[in-house]
N, C-alpha and C positions, 0 to 999 in steps of 0.2 A: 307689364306682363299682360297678353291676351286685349290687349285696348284699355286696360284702367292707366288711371293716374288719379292720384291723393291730391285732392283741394281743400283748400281751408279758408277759412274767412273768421278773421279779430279782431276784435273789440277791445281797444286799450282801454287804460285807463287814461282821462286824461288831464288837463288842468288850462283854465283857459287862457291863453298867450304863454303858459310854460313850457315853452319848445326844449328845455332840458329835461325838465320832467316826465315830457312827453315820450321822447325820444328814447329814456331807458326805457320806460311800458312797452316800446316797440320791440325794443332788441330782447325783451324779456319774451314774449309771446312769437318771434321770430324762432329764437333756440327750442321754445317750447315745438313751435313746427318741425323742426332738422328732427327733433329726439321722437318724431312722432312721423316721418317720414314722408313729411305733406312737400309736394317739389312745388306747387304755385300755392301762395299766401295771400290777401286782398285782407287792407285795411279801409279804415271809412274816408269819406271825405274830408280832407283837410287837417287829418289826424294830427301834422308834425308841429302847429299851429292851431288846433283844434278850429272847428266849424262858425263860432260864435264870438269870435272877436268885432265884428262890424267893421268899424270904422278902425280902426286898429290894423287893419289890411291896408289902410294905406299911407299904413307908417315906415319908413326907409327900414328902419330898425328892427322891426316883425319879420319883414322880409330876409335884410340879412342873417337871421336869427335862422329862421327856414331853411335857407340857405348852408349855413354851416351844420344845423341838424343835420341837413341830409348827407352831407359828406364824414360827418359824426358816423350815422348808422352804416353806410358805406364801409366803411372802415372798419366799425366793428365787427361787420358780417362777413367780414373778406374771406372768413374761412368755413360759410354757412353755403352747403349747396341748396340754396334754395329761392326760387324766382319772388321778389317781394314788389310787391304793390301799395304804393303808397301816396297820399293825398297830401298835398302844399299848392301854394300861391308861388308863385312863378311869372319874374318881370321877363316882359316880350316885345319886342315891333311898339315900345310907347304907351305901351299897356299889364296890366296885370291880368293873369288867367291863372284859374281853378284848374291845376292839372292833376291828374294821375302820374306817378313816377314807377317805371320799374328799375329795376338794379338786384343783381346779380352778382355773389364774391367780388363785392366791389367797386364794379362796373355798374354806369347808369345805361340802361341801353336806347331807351325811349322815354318821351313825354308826352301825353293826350290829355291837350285839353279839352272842358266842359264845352259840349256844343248846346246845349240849351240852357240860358239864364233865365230862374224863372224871377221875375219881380210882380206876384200878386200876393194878398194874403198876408202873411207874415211874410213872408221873401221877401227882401230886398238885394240881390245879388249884383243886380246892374249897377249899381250904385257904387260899386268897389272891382266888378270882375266885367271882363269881354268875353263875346263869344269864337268859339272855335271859330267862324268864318270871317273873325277881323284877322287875325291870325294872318300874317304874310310872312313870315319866315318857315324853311324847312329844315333849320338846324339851329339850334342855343347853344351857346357854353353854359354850363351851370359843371359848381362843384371841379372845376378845372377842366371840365369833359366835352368836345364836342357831339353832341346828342343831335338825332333824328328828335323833330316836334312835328304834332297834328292831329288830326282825328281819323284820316287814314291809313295807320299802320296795325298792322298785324305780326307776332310772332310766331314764328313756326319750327318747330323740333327740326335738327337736320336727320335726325335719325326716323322720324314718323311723321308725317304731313297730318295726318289726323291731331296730334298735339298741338293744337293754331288757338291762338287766344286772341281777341279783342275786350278792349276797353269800353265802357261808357260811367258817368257820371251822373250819379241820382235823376234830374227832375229828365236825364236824356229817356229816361225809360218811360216817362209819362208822356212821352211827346207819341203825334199821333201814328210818325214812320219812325221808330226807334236809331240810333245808329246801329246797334247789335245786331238791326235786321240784315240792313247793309253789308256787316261784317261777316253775318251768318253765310250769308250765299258765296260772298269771297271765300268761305272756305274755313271763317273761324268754328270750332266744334266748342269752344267755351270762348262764357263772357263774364268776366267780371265788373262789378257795380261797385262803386266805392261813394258813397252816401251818406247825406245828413237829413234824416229822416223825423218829423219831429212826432208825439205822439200827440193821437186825438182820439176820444170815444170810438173804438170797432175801426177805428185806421188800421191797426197791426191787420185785420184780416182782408181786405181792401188790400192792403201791399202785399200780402202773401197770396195773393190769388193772382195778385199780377207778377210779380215773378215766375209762378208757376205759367201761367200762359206767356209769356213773353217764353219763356223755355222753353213751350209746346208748340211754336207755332214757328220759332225758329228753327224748332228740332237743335238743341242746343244742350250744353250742361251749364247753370246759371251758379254762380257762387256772389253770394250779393251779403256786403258788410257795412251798418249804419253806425251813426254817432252813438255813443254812450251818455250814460247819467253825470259823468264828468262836466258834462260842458255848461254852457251858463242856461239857468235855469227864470233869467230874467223875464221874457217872456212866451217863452217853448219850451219845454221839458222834451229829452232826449232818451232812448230806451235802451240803445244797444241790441238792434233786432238784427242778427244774422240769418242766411237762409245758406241753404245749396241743392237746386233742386237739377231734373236729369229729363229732357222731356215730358214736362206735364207733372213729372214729381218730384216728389218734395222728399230727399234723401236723409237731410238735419238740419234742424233749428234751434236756435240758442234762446236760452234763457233770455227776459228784458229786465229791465232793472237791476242789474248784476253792477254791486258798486265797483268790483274789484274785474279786471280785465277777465276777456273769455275768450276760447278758442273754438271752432268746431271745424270738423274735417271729414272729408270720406272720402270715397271712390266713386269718380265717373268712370263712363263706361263710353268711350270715343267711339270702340268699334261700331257699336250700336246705334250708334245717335248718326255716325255719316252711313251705314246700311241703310237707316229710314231714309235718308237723304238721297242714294241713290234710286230707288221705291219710288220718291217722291216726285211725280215729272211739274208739279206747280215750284218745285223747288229752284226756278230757275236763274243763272247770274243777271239774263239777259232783260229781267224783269226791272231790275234797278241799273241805274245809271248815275252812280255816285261823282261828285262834283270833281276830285280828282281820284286819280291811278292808285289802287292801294300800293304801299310800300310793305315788302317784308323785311323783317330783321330775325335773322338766323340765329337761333341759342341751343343750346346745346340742356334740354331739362333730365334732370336724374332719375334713372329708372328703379325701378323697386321690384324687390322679387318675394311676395310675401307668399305663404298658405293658401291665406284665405282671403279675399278683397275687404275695405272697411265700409259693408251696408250688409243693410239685409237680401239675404237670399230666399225668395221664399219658396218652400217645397212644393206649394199648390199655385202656379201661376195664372192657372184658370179662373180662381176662388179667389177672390179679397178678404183678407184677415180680418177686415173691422166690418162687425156684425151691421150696423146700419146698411154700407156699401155691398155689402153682402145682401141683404134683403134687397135692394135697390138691384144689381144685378140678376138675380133671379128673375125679380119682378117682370125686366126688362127682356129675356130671353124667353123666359115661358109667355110671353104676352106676343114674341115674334113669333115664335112657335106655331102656338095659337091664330096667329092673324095669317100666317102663310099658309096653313092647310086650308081655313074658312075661305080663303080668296080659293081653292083650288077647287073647293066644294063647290062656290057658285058658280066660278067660271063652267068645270064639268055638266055641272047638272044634274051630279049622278044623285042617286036616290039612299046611297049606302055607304057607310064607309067600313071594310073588312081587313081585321090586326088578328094576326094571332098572340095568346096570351100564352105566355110560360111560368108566370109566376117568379120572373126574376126582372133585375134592374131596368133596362134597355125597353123591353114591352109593356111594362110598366108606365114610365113615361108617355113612351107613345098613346098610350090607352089612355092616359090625363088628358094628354094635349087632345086629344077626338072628342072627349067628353068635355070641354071646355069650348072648343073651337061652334059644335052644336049647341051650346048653350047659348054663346058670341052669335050665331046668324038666325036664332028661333027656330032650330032644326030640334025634333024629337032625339032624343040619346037612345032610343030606341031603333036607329035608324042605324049606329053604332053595332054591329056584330063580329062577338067576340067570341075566337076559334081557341077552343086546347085541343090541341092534338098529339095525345104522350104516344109517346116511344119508347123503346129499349131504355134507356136510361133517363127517365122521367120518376120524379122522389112523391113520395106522398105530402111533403112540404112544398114543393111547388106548385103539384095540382093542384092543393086544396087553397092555398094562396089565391091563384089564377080563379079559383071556380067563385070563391065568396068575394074577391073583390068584385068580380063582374058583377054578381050579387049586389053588391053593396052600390055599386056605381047606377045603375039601373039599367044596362045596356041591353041588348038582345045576347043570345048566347047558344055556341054547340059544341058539341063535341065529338070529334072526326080521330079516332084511333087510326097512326098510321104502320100500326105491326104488321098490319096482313098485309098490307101494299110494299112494305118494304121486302118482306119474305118473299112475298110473290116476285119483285123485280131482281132480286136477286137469284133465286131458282134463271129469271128469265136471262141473266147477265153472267149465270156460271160463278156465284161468289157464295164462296162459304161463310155461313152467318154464325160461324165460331172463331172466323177472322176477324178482330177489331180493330182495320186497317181507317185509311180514310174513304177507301169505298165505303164501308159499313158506314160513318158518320155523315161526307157528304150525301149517299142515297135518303136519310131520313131529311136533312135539310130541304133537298129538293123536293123532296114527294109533298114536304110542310106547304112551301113555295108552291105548287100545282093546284093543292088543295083552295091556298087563299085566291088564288089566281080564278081560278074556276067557280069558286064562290061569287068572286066580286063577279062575274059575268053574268052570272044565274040570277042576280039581284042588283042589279045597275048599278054597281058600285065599285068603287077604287080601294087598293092595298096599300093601308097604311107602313111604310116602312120602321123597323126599329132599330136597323143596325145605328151605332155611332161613329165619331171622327176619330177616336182611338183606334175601334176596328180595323177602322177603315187605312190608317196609316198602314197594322201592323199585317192587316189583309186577311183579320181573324173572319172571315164571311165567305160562306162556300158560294163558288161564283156560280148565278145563275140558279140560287136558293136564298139564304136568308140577306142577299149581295142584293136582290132584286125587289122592287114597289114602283109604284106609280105614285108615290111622294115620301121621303125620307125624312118624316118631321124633325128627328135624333142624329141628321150628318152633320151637323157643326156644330153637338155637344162632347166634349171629351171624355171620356166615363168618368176622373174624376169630380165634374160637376153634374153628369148624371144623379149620382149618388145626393148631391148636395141641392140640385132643384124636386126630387122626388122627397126629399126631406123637408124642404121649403112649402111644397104645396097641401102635402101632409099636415104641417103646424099654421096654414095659413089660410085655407081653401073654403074651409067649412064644410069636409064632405062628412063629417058627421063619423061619432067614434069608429062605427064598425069598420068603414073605410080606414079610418087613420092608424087602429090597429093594427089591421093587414098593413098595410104599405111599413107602419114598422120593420112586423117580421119580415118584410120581402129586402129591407135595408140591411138586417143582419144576416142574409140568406149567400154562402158564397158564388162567385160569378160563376157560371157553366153553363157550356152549350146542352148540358146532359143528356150526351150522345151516345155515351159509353153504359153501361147497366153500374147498378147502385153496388154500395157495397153490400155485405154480408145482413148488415143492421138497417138496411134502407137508406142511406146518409152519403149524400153526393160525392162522389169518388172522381169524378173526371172537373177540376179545378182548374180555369181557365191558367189564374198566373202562376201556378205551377209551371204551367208550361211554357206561355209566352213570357213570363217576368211580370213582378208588380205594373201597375195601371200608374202608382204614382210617378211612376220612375217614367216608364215611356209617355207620359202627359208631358213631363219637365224634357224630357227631350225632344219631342216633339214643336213646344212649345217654341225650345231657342233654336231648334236648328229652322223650321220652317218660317216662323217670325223673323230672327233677325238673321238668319245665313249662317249660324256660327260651326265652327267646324269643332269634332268632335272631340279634343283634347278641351277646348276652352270650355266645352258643354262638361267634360268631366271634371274641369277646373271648380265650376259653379256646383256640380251634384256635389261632389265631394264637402262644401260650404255647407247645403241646403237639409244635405243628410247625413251628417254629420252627427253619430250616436245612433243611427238607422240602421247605414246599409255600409258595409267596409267596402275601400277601395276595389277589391278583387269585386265583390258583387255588382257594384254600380260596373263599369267595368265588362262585365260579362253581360249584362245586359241593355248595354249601349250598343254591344258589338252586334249583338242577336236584334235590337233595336234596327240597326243599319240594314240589316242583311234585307231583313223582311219589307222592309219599306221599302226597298229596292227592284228586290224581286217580286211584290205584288202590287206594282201599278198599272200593270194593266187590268185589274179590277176595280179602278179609281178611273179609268180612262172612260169608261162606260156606265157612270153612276144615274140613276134617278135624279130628279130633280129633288131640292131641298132647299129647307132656307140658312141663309148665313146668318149666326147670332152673334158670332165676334169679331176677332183679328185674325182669327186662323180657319183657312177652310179649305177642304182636298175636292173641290171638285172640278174638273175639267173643263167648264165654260165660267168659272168663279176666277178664285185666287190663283190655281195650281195648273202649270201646262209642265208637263214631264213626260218625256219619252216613255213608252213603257218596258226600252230595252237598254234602257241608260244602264254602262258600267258603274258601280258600287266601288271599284277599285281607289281613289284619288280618299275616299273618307275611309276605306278601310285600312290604307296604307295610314294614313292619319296614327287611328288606331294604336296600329302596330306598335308605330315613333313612342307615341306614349307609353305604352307597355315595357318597349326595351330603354 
């Protein structure tokens, strides 16, 4: 469903040359896969004979032992829909090879063997196995079955081309051009690793960092399974280290030293990994020229129709959950922040930089990153001037926020009331100012706009911008008012990490309590253009996601529909996951739909943005990441919609 498929990677237990004893451990942790819905399985290297036989490998008797295991497990899976991978020795062309076996209810469909023998160190594999490229047969019998053999085949769903999986075999992944790489570009979207991995001091993270990059750099889903503590402990000890990671990450990992068998499973996510893929123009076939033609072998993998996929979903896809990565992130974005406006300072020349301040999130920001960037090039903060300019619906909480951070920050500062200019333009435009239409709201925006604009001219300086990239999707910026600067330091932050880098610089900066208490209360303060007048009690009455919908929700859609393409069912597929105890399906829902509309119909306010810098993967601006008509029909994702609805 939507691009997942269930993988899993198992750790038997094992016994060393007990291919009987082996072989239940297999068929035990195989049915454990079926009742757990995983369609592809990957065992370690040389499971059905375990890894550490030696010399034992080139005993007749091993071999047929192997041999009759596999037609053993064959048989007892015949009624298991489920793709198994599994590791044996396999007599070929006059030689023994380390292969991978798949088989299917049954059926063996292929065998790949090892393309790199390693013989350093403790290895000594040459000494008993050949490589892939002695290998001159393209078909074996084993187990009664004439089989496809080699390192160039790949499987592929007949139902979904993105379901393609390739093989490789432990020391293949250390080699300097992987075979996976190879495979990758052919079109495999997973690779599984069947391994005998031995343990050393801080190796386990050494191998876990290269799977993760071999997965990232193929753009790949990697599900990678090593030897267990079963095996002989003469002189290697063996962990049982599974992985499964999904481009760059790392989705589950198993326990090590587990004496008794272990399973782990999840969801890739295909559609994703070949989207990057097509993104990607270095990603290309023509770059490799693999020694022969790949072969496909057509299977038929079992589809699953679950709720919910098996990984995390996370509701903040902006934000990284683990607080280190999280500080590293910030660090990372406010430091670009910072460095793209100081470049803009010098290049200009100007003498000033003019932000208007509201006392709420967004200008907030902006006002950090001016006061940091001057700090960055030995520029006076003084040179920082900083406009409130209340209107009709400005709260005594925001003012006084706005007036004592400036205070606190040490900037320069004024104060430009724009009541009587908005009164007066309205007398002059025939609008009644007991109308609170969007004439009434966008005329205070612009008059806001004219003022800074005017400022920075009178004092040789540039207008800091503060709208963000949320805004900016949902088109919350009256065009030609707070839509408008001559540098947008806040267009490639999403509001929901607005909120979490103004919190960062607060607990991190050392601007000293007075500072850091304001900037609190401006985090508890809710979002408002406060455009409209106060309530009765003074207490912000015009609440931004009242009206356009939570920030969380349109970040998360934002994030998957413009990152990875996905259309709007699979988006509500994931929300539903993520916010799950949140927001009930009607909600998310309603504001997916209002999500689309807006984003559609206001890009032509995105087509004419200020310059700004990009801090992520996701960016709306029109010489950046994003080229979109600004009259594109909405019709093809709102019929989407619809489908899901009815």
């Amino acid at each position: 469903m939507y691009g997942f498929i269930r993988v899993g990677a198992a750790v038997p237990e094992v016994k060393v040359a007990d291919c009987k004893f082996n072989r239940e451990k297999i068929i035990e942790l195989v049915c454990e896969a079926e009742e757990n819905r995983v369609s592809i399985v990957v065992f370690p290297e040389l499971c059905i004979s375990s890894y550490t036989c030696g010399d034992l490998f080139l005993q007749s008797s091993l071999l047929k032992e192997c041999e009759n295991s596999l037609s053993f497990i064959a048989e007892k899976t015949r009624d298991k829909n489920v793709f198994i991978i599994l590791g044996m020795p396999i007599k070929a062309d006059n030689r023994i090879f380390n292969c991978a076996v798949v088989l299917n209810k049954g059926q063996i469909l292929g065998v790949i063997p090892k393309t790199h023998i390693p013989n350093y160190g403790e290895f000594y594999e040459k000494r008993w196995f050949a490589g892939a490229n002695e290998l001159k047969s393209e078909n074996i019998n084993i187990c009664s079955q004439n089989v496809p053999v080699g390192r160039n085949i790949l499987f592929r769903d007949i139902k979904n081309e993105d379901f393609t999986f390739g093989i490789e075999i432990c020391e293949d992944l250390w080699a300097p051009i992987p075979p996976s790489s190879c495979h990758a570009v052919e079109g495999a979207s997973l690779i599984f690793n069947l391994s005998a991995s031995n343990e050393l001091a801080s190796k386990n993270e050494y191998r876990k960092s290269l799977v993760k990059m071999q997965s990232a750099s193929a753009i790949c889903g990697y599900v990678y399974s090593s030897a267990g503590v079963g095996e002989s402990s003469q002189d290697t000890v063996f962990s049982g280290h599974a992985m499964i990671c999904e481009n760059g990450t790392l989705l589950k990992e198993s326990g090590r030293f587990s004496i008794k068998g272990e399973l782990i499973y999840s969801d890739i996510d295909t559609e994703k990994i070949c989207n990057d893929r097509r993104k990607n123009t270095s990603f290309e076939k023509d770059l490799y020229s693999p020694e022969k033609e790949y072969r496909y072998v057509y299977i038929d993998i079992p589809e699953w129709c679950e709720k919910k996929p098996e990984r995390e979903i996370s509701k903040t896809p902006f934000t990284p959950a683990n607080n280190f990565k999280l500080f590293e992130r910030c660090e990372d974005i406010f430091k670009i922040q910072v460095s793209g406006l100081a470049k803009r300072i010098m290049h200009t020349k100007c003498g000033s930089l003019v932000i208007g301040i509201s006392g709420g999130l967004d200008s907030t920001l902006a006002l950090l990153v001016s006061v940091k960037a001057c700090d960055y090039i030995g520029m006076d903060r003084k040179k920082v001037i900083g406009i409130t300019m209340p209107g009709f619906g400005t709260t005594d909480r925001t003012y006084n926020n706005a007036v004592n951070l400036m205070k606190a920050l040490g900037i320069s500062t004024m104060e430009i009331s724009i009541k009587d200019a908005a009164i007066l333009h309205f007398k002059d435009i025939g609008h009644d100012i007991s109308v609170h239409d969007v004439t009434y709201e966008n005329t205070q925006a612009r008059e806001r706009t004219q003022i800074l604009m005017d400022i920075a001219n009178k004092y040789n300086g540039i207008v800091v911008g503060t709208g963000d990239l949320s805004e900016l999707a949902l088109g919350w910026a009256t065009y030609n008012g707070d839509h408008m600067s001559m540098y947008g330091v806040n267009s490639g932050v999403p509001k929901t990490l607005v909120r979490v880098l103004v919190r960062h610089v607060a607990e991190n900066s050392g601007l000293g309590d007075s500072a850091e208490t304001i900037l609190f209360d401006i985090l508890d303060t809710p979002v408002s253009p406060e455009l409209l007048p106060p309530s009765k009690d003074g207490e912000i009455k015009q609440k931004t996601e009242d009206i356009v919908g939570p920030y969380e929700l349109h970040d998360f859609f934002l994030y998957y529909m413009v990152r990875f393409g996905f259309s709007p069912s699979k988006i509500m597929f994931l929300a539903k996951t993520a916010f799950d105890g949140d927001y009930d399906e009607k909600t998310i829902l309603k504001w997916l739909e209002n999500f689309y509309k807006r984003f559609f119909a206001q890009q032509f306010k995105r087509s004419c943005l200020p310059d700004g810098p990009k801090v992520g993967t996701i960016n709306l601006s029109p010489r950046g990441d994003w080229r979109m008509p600004s009259d594109a029909a909405n019709s093809v994702w709102i019929d989407d919609i619809f489908e899901y609805k009815n």
